[in-house]
PDB file with one MODEL, atoms N, CA, C and O in Angstrom:
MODEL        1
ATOM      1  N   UNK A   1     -22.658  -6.950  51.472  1.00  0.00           N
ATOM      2  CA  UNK A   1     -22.500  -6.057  50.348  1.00  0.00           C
ATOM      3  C   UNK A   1     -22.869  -4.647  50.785  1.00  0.00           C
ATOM      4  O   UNK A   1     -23.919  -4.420  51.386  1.00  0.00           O
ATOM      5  N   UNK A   2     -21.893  -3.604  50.437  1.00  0.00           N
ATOM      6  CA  UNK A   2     -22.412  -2.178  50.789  1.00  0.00           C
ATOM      7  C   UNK A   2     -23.414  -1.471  50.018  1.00  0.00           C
ATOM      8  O   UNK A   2     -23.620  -1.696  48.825  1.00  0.00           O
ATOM      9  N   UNK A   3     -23.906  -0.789  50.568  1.00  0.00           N
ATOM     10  CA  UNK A   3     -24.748   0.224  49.621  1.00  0.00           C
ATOM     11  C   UNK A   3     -24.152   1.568  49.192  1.00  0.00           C
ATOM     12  O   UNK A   3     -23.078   1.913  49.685  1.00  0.00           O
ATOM     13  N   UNK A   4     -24.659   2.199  48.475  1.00  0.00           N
ATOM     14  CA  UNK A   4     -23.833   3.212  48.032  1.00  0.00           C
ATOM     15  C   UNK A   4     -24.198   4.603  49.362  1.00  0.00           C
ATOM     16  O   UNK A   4     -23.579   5.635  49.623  1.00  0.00           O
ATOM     17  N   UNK A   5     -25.535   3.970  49.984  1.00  0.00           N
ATOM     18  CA  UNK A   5     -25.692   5.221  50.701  1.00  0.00           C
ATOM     19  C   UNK A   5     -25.197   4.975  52.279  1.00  0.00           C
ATOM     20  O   UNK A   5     -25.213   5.745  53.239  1.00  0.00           O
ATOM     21  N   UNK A   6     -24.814   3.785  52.173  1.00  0.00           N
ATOM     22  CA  UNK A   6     -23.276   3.707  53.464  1.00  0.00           C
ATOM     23  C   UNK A   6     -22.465   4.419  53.680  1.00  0.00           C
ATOM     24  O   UNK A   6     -21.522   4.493  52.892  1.00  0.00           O
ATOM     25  N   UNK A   7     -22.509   5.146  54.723  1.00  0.00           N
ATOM     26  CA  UNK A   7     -20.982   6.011  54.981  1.00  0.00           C
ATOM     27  C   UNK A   7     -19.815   5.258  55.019  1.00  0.00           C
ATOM     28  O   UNK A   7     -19.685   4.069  55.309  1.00  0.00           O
ATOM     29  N   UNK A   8     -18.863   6.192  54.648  1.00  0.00           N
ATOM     30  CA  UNK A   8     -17.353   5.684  54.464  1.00  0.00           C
ATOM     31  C   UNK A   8     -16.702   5.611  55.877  1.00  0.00           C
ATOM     32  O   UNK A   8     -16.498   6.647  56.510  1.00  0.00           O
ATOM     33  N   UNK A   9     -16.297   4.091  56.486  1.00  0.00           N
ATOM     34  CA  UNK A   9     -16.087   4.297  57.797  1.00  0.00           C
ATOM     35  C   UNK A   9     -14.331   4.922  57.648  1.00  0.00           C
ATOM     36  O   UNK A   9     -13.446   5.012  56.797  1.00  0.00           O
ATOM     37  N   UNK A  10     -14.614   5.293  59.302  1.00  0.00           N
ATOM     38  CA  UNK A  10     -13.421   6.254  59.255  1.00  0.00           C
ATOM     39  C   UNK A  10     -11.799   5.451  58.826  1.00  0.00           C
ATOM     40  O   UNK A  10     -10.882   5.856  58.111  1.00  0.00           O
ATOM     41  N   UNK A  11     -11.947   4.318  59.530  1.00  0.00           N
ATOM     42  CA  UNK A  11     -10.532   3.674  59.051  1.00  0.00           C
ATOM     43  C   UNK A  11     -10.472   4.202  57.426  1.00  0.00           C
ATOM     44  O   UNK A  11      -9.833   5.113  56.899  1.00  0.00           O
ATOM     45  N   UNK A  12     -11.351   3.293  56.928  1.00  0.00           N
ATOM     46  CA  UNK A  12     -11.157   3.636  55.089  1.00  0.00           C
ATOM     47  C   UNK A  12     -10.485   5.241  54.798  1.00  0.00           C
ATOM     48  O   UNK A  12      -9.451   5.359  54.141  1.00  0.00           O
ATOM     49  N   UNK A  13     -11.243   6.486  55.396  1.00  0.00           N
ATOM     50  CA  UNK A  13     -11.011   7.628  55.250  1.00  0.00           C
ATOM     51  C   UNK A  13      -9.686   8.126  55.383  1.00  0.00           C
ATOM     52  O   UNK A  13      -9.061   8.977  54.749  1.00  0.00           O
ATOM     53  N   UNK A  14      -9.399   7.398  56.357  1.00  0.00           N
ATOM     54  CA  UNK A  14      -8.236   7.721  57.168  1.00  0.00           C
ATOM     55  C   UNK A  14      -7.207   6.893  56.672  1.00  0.00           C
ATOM     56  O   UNK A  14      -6.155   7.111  57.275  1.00  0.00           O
ATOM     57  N   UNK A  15      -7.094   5.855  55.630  1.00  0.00           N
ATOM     58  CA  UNK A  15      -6.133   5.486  55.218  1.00  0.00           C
ATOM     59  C   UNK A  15      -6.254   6.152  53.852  1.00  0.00           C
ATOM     60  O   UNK A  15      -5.230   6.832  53.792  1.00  0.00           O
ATOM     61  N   UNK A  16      -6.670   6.265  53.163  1.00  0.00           N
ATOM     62  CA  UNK A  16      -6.874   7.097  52.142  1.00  0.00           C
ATOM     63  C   UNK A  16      -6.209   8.380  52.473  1.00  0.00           C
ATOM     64  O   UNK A  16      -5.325   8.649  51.659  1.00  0.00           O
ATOM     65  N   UNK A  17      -6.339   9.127  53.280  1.00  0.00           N
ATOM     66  CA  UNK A  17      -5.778   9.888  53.470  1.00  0.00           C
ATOM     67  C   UNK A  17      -4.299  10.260  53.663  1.00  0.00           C
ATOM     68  O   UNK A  17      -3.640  11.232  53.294  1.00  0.00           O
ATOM     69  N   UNK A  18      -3.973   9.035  54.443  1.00  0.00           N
ATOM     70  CA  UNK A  18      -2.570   8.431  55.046  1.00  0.00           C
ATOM     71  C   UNK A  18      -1.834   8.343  53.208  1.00  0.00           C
ATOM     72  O   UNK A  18      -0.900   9.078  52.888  1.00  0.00           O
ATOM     73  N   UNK A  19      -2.335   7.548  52.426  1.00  0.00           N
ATOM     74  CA  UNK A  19      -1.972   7.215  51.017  1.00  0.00           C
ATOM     75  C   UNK A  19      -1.890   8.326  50.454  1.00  0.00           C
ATOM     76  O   UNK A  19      -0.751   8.548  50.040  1.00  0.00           O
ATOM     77  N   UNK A  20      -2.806   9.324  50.213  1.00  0.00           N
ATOM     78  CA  UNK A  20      -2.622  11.143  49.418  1.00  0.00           C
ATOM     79  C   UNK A  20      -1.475  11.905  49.760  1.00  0.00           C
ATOM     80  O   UNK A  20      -0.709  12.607  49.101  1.00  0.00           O
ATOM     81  N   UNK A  21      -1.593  11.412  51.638  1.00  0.00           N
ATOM     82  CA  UNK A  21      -0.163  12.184  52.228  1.00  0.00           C
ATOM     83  C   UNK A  21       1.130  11.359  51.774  1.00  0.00           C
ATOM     84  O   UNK A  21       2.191  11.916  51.492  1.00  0.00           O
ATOM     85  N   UNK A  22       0.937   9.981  51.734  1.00  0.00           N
ATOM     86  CA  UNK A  22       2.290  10.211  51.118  1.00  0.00           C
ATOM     87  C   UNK A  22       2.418  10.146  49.325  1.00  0.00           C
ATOM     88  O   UNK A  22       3.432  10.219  48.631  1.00  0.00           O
ATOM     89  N   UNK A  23       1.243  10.013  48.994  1.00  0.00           N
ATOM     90  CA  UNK A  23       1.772  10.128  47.405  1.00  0.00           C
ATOM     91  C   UNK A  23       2.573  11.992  47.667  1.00  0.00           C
ATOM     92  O   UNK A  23       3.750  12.092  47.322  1.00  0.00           O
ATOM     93  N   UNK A  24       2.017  13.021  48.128  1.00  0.00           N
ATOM     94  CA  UNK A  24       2.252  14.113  48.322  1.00  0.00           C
ATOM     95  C   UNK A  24       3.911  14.410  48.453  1.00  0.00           C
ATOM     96  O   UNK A  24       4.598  15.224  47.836  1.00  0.00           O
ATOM     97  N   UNK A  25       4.231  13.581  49.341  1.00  0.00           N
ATOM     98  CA  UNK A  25       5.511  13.551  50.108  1.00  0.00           C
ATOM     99  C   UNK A  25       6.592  12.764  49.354  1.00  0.00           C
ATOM    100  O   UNK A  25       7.809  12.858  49.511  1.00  0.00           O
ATOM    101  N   UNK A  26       5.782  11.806  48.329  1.00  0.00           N
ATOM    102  CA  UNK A  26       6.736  11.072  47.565  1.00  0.00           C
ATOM    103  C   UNK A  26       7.013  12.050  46.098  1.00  0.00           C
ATOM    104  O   UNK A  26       8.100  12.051  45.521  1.00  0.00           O
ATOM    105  N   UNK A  27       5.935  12.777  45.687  1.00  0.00           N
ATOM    106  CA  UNK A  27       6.258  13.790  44.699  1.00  0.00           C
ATOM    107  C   UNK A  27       7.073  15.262  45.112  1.00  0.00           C
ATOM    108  O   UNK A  27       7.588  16.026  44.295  1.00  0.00           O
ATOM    109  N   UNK A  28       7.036  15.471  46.889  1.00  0.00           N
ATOM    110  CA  UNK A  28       7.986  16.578  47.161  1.00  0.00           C
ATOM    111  C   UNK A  28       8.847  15.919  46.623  1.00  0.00           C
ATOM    112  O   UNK A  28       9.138  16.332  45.500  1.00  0.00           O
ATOM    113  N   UNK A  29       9.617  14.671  47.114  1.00  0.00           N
ATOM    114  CA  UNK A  29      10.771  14.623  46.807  1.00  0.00           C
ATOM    115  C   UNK A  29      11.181  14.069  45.731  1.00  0.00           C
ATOM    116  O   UNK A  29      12.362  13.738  45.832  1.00  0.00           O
ATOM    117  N   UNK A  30      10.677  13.803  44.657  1.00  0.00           N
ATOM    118  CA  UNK A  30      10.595  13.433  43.652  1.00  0.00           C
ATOM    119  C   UNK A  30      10.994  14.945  42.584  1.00  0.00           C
ATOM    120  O   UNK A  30      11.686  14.975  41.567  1.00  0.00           O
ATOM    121  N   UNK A  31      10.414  15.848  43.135  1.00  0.00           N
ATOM    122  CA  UNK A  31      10.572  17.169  42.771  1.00  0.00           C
ATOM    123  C   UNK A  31      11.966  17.915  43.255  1.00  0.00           C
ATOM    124  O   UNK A  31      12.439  18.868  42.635  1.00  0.00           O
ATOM    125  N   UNK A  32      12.532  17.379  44.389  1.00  0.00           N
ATOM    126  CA  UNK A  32      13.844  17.581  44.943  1.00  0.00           C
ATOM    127  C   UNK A  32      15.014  17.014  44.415  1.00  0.00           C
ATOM    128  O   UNK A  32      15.985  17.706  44.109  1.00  0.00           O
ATOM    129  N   UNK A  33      14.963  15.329  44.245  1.00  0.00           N
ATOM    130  CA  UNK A  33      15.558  14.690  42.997  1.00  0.00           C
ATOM    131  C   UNK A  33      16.001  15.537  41.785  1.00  0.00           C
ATOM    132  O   UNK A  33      17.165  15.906  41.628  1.00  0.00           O
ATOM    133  N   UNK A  34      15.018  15.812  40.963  1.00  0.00           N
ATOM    134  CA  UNK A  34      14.933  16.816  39.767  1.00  0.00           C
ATOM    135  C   UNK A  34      15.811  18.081  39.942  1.00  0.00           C
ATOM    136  O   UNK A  34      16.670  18.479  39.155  1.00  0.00           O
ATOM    137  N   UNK A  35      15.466  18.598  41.031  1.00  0.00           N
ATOM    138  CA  UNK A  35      16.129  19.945  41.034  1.00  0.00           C
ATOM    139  C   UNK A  35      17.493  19.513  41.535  1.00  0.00           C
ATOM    140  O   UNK A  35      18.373  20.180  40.991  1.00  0.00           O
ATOM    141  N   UNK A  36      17.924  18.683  42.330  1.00  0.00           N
ATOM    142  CA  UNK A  36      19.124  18.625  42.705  1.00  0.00           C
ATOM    143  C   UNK A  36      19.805  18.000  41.270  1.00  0.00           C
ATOM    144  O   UNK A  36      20.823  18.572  40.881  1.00  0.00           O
ATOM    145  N   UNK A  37      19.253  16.767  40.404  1.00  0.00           N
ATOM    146  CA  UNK A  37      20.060  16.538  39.165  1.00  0.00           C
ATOM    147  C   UNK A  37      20.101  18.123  38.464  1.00  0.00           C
ATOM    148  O   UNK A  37      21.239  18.594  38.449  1.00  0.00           O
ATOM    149  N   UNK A  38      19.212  18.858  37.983  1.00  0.00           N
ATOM    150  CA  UNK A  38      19.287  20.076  37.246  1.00  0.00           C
ATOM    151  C   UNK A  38      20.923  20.840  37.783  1.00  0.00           C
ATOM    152  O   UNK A  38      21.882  21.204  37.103  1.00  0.00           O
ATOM    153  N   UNK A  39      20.679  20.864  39.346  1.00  0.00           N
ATOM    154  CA  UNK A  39      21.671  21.638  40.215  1.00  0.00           C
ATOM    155  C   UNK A  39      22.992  21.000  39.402  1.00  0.00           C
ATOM    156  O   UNK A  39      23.396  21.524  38.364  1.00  0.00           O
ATOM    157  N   UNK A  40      23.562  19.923  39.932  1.00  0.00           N
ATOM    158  CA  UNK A  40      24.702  18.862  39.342  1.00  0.00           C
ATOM    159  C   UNK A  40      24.989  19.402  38.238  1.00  0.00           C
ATOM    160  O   UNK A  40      26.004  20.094  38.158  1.00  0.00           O
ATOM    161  N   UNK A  41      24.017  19.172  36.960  1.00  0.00           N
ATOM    162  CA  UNK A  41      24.116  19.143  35.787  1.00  0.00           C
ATOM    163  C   UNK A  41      24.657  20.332  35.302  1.00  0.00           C
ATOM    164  O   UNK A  41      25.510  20.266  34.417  1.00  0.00           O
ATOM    165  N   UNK A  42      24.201  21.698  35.859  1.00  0.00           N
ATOM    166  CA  UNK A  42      24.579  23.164  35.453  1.00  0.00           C
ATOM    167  C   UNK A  42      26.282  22.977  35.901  1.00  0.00           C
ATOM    168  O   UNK A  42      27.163  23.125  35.055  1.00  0.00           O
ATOM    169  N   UNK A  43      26.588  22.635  37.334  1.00  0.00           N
ATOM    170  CA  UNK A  43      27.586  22.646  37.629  1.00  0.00           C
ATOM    171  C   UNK A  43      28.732  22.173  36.971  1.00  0.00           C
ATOM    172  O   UNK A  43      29.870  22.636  36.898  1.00  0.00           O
ATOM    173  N   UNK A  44      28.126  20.990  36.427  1.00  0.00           N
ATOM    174  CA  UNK A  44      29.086  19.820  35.529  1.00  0.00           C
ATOM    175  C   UNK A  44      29.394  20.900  34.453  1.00  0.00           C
ATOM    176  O   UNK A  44      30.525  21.385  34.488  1.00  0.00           O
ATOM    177  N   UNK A  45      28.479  21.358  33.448  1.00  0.00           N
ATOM    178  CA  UNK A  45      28.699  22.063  32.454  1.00  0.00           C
ATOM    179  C   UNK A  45      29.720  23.289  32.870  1.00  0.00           C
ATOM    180  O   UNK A  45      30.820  23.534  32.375  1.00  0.00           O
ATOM    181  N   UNK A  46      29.222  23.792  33.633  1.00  0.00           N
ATOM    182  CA  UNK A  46      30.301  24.882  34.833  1.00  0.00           C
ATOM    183  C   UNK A  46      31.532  24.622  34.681  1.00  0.00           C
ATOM    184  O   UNK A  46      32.190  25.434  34.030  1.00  0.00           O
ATOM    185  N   UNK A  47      32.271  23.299  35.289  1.00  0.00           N
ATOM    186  CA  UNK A  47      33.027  23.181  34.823  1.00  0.00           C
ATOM    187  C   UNK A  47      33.809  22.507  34.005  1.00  0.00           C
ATOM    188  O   UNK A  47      35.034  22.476  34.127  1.00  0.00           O
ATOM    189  N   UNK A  48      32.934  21.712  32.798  1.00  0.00           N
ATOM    190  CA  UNK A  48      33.568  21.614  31.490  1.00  0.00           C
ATOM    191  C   UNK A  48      33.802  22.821  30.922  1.00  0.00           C
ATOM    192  O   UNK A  48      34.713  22.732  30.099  1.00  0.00           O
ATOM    193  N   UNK A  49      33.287  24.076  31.036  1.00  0.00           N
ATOM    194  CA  UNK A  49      33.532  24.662  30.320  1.00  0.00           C
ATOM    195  C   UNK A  49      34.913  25.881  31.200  1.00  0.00           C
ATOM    196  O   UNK A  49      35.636  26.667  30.587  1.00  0.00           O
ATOM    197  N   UNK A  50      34.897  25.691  32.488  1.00  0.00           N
ATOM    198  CA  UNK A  50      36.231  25.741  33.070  1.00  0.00           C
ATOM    199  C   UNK A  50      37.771  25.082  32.146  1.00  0.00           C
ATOM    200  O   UNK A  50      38.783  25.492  31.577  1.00  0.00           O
ATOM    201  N   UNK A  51      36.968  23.652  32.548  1.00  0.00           N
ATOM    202  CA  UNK A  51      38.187  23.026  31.953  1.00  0.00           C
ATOM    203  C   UNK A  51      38.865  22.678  30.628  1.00  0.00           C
ATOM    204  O   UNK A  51      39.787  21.894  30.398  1.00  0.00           O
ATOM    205  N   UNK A  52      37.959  23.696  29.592  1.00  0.00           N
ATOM    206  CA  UNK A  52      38.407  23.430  28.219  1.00  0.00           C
ATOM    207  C   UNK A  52      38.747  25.208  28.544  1.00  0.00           C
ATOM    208  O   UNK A  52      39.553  25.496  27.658  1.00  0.00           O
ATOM    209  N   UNK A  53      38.599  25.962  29.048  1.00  0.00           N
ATOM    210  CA  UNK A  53      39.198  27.146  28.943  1.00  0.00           C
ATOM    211  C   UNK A  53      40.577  27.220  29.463  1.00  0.00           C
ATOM    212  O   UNK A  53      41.403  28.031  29.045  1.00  0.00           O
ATOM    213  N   UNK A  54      40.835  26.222  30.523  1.00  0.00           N
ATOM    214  CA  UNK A  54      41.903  25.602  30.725  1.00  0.00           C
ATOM    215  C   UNK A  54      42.724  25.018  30.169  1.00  0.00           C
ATOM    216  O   UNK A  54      43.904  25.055  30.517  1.00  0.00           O
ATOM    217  N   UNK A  55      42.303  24.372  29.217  1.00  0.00           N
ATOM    218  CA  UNK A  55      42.824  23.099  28.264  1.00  0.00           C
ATOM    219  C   UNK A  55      43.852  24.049  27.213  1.00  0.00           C
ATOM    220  O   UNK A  55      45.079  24.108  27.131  1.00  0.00           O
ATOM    221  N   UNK A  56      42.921  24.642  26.579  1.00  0.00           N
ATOM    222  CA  UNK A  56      42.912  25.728  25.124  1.00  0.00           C
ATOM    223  C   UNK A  56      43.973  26.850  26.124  1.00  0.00           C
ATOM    224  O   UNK A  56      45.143  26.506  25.957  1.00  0.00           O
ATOM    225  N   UNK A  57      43.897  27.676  26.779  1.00  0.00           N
ATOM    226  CA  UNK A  57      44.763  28.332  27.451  1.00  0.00           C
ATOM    227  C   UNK A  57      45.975  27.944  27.723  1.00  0.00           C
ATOM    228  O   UNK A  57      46.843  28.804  27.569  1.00  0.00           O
ATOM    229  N   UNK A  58      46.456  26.439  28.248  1.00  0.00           N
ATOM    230  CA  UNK A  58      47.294  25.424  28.563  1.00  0.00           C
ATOM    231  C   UNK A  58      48.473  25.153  26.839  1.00  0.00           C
ATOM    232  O   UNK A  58      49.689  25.243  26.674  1.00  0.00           O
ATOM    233  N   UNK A  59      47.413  24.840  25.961  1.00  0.00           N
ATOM    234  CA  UNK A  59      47.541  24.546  24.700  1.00  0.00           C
ATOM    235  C   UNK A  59      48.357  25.444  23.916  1.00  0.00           C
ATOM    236  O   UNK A  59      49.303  25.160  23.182  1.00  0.00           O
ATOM    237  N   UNK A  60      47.661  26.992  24.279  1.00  0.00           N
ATOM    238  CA  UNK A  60      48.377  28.035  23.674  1.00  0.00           C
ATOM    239  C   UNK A  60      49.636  28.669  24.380  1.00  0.00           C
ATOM    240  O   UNK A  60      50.403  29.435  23.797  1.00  0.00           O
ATOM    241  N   UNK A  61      49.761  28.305  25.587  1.00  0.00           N
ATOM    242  CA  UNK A  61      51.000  28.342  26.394  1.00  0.00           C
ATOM    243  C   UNK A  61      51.800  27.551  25.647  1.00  0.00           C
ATOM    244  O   UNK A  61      52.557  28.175  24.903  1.00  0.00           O
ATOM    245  N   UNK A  62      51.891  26.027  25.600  1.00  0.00           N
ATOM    246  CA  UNK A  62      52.660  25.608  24.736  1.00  0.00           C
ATOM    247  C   UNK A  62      53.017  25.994  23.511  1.00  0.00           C
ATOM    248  O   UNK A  62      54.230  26.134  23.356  1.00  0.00           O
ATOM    249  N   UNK A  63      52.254  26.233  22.490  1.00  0.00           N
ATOM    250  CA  UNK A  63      52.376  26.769  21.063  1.00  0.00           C
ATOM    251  C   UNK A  63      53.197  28.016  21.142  1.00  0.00           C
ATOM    252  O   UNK A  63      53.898  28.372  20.195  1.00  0.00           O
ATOM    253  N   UNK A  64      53.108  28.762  22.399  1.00  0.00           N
ATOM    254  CA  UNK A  64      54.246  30.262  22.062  1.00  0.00           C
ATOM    255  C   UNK A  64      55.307  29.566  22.594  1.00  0.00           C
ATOM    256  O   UNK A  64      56.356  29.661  21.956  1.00  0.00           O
ATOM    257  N   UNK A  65      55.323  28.747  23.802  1.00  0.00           N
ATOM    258  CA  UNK A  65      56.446  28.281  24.373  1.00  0.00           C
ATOM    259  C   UNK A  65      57.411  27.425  23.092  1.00  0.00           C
ATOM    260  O   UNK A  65      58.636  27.528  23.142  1.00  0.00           O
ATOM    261  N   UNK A  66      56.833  26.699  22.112  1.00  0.00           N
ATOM    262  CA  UNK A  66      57.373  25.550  21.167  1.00  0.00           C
ATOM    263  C   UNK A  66      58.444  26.948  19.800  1.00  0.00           C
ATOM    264  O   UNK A  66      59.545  27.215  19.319  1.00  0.00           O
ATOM    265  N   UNK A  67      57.156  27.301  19.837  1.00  0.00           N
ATOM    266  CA  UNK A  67      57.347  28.806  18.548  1.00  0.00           C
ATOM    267  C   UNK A  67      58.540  29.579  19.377  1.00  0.00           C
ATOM    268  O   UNK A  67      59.149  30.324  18.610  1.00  0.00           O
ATOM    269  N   UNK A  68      58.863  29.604  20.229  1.00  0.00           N
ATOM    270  CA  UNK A  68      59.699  30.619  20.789  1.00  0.00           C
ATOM    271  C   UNK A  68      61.211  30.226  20.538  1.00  0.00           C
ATOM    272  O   UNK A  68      62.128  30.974  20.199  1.00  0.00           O
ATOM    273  N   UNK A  69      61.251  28.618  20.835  1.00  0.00           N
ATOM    274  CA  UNK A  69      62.432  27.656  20.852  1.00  0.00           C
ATOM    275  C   UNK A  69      63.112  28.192  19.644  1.00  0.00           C
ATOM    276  O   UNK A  69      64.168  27.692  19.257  1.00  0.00           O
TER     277      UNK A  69
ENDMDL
END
């Protein structure tokens, strides 16, 4: 049984440490995830809103083209 006034041997330290570094490394990229969906997501909207300016533009081409007949 340990005592509390036992030093922490180094393995223990040193895996502990090993574990912080990668919780660290698992929240960089966890944080990279995020920003790359954010990235996508703007883009997507980007171009839905391309493609209904397209759509509606397309739409009203027809309507003068029909009206003209």
């Amino acid at each position: 049984m340990e005592s509390h006034d036992t030093p922490v041997s180094a393995g223990r330290t040193s895996s502990q440490s090993c574990n912080i570094t990668n919780h660290m490394k698992n929240m960089n990229k966890l944080d990279d995830m995020k920003f790359y969906i954010r990235k996508i997501n703007a883009e997507k909207e980007e171009l839905f809103r391309i493609l209904d300016i397209d759509m509606n533009t397309d739409l009203n081409y027809r309507q003068c083209w029909i009206w003209k007949k």
